[in-house]
C-alpha positions as CSV (number, residue, x, y, z in Angstrom):
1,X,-20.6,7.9,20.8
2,X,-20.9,6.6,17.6
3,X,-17.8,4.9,15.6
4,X,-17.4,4.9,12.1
5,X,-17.5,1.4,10.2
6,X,-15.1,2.9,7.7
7,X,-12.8,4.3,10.3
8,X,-12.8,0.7,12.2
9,X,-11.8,-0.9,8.8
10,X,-9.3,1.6,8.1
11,X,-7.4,0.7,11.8
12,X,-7.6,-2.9,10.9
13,X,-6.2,-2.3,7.5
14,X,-3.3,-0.2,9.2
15,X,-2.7,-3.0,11.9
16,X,-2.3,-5.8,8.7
17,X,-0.2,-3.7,6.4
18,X,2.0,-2.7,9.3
19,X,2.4,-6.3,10.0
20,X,3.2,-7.3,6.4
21,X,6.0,-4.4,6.8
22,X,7.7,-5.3,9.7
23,X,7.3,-9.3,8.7
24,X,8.6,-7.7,4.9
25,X,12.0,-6.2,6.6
26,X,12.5,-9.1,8.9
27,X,12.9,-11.6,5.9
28,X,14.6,-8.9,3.9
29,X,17.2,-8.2,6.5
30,X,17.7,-12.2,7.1
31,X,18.3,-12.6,3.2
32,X,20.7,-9.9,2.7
33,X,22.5,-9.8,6.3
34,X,23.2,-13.7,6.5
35,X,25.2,-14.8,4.0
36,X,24.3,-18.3,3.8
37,X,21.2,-16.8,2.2
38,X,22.3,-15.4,-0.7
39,X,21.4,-17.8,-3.2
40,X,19.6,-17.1,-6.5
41,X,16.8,-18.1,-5.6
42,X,16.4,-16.1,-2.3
43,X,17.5,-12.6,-4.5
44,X,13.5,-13.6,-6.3
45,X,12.2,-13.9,-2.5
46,X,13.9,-10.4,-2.1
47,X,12.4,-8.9,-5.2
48,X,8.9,-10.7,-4.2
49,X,9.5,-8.6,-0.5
50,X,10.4,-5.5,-2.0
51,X,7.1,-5.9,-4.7
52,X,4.7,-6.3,-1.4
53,X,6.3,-3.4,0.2
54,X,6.1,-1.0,-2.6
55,X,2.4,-2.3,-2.9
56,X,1.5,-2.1,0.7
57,X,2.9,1.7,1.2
58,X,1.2,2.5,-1.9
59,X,-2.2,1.1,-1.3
60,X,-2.1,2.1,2.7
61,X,-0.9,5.5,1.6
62,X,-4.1,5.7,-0.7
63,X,-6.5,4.5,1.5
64,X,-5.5,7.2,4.7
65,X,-5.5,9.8,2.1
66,X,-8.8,8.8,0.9
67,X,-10.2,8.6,4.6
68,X,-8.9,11.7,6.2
69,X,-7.8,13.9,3.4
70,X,-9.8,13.1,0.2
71,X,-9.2,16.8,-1.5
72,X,-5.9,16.6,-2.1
73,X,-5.4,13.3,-2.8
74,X,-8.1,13.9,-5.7
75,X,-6.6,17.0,-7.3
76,X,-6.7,17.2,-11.0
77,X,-3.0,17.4,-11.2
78,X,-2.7,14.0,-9.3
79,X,-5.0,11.9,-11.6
80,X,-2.2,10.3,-14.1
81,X,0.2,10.0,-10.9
82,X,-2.4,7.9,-8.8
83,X,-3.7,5.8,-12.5
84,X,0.3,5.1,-13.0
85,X,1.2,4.3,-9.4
86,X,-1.7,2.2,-8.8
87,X,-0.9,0.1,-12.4
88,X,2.7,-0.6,-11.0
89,X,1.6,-0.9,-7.0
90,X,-1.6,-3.4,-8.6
91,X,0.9,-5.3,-11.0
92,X,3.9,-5.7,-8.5
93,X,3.6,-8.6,-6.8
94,X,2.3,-11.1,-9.7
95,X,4.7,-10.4,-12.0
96,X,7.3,-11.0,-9.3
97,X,6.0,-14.6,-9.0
98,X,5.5,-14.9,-12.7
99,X,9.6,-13.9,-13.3
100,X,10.3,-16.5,-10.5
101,X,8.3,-18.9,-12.0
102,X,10.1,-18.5,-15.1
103,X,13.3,-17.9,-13.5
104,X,12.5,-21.8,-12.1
105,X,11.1,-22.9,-14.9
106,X,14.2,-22.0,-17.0
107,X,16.5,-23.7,-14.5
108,X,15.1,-27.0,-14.5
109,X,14.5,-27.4,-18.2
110,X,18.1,-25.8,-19.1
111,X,19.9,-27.2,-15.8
112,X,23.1,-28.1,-18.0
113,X,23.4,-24.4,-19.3
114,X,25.8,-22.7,-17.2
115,X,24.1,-18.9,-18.1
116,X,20.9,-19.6,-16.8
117,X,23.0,-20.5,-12.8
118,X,24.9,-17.6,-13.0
119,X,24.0,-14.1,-11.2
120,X,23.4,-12.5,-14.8
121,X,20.4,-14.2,-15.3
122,X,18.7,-13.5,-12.0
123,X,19.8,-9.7,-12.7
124,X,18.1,-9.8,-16.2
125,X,14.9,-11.2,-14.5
126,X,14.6,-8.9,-12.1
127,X,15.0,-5.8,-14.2
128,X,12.8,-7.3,-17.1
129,X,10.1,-7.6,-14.8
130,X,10.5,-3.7,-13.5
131,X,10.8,-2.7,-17.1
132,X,7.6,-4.6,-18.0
133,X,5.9,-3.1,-14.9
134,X,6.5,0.1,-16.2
135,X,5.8,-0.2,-19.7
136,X,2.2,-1.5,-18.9
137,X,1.5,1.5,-16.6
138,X,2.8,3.9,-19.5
139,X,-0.2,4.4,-20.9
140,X,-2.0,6.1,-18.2
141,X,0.8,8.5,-18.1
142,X,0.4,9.3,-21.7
143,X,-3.1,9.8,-21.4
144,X,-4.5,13.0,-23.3
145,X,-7.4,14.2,-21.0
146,X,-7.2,14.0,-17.9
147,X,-9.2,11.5,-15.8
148,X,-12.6,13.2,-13.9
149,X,-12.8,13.4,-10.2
150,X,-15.9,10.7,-10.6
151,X,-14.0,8.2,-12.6
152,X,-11.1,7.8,-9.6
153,X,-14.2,6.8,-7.3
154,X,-15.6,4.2,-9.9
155,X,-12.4,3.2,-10.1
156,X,-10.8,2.6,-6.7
157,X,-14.1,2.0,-4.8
């Protein structure tokens, strides 16, 4: 019996992204369970673990999909849905680091300004960084013509 290089990848990629999951909701559960961690600084950790989880269950949904059920994961009506969520999944996780970096950056240079301590300004990080994650996968939803069947394998192989 011969096994499938593809299929043997696949399984390894399953074992991984499962582990980054259940490593994902471990830390999650610590930070918002124990209340000695909930510090600003720990809410950008969250947001960092909620960024690798969407991107993991997007990218191991896609890659199942593509190995055992490649027709109707390449359906016409699915082409703008799979551009747009694989933007957001793709852009997810740096632009989580990039808001804590500035999120860090702004509290040491403005340490004696009381707004950039306070709750407000980790709240207005956050959801800048999910508004801008959307806004830069809007254009594949607005998208005139639809994206050809060949194009999605150029693109995601």
């Amino acid at each position: 019996m011969v096994v499938d290089g593809n299929y043997i990848a696949l399984i390894v990629e399953d074992i991984l992204y499962a582990l980054i999951v259940l490593f994902n909701i471990i830390h999650s559960c610590l930070i918002l369970f124990n209340h000695r961690f909930r510090h600003r600084n720990n809410m950008f950790i969250l947001n960092i673990c909620f960024s690798l989880f969407a991107h993991v269950v997007y990218f191991g949904i896609y890659f199942n999909m593509q190995y055992f059920d490649s027709r109707r994961l390449f359906v016409l009506q699915m082409c703008n849905f799979l551009f747009y969520a694989y933007n957001i999944a793709s852009v997810t996780t740096p632009l989580s680091f990039v808001t804590f970096t500035i999120h860090r950056y702004c509290s040491l240079v403005y340490h004696t300004k009381p707004f950039f301590k306070g709750q407000r300004w980790v709240v207005i990080c956050i959801a800048s960084q999910r508004i801008a994650e959307l806004i830069l996968a809007l254009p594949y939803v607005l998208r005139i013509q639809p994206v050809s069947i060949a194009s999605l394998y150029i693109f995601f192989d």
